[in-house]
Residue, then its C-alpha position, 0 to 999 in steps of 0.5 A: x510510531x516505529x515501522x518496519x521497513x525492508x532492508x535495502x536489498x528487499x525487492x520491497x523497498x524499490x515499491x514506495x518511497x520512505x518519505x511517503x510512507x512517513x508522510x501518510x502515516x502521521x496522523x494528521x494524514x492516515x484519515x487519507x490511508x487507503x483500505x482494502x476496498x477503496x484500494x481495489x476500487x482505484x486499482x480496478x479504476x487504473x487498470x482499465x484505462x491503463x491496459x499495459x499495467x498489470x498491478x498497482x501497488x498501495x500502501x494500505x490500512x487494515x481493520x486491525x492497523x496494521x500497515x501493508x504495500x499491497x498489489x493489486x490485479x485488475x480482478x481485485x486480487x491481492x498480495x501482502x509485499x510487506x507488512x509494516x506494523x501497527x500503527x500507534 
């Protein structure tokens, strides 16, 4: 598995920790990946309990395996901040 992570200065990379995107994508973990819509579901869960955040962000797995930090807004709307690859 090779990802491509952002480069230091990328705003990006101060979103997630390298130790845990590591961690849950190992394979015995990526059953626990969030998808699009359980992402939205627990962002629109936190968001309104939690009035002062305006986003969350996920690392997320899509249709296609590829790997995105996504934010999310309490609407459900939703931004690509880095796509990290396919998942082998």
């Amino acid at each position: 598995m090779s990802l491509s992570l952002p480069s230091a200065s990328h705003p990006a990379r101060d979103l997630f920790d390298v130790a845990h995107l590591a961690q849950v994508a190992a394979p015995e973990n990526r059953a626990k990946l969030h998808t699009l819509i359980s992402a939205k579901a627990s962002a629109k869960a936190f968001l309104s309990t939690n009035t002062l955040a305006k986003s969350v962000v996920f690392i997320v797995i899509r249709a296609d395996g590829h790997l995105h930090l996504m934010q999310i807004g309490p609407k459900g709307g939703h931004k690509v901040l880095w796509d990290f690859g396919v998942l082998a």
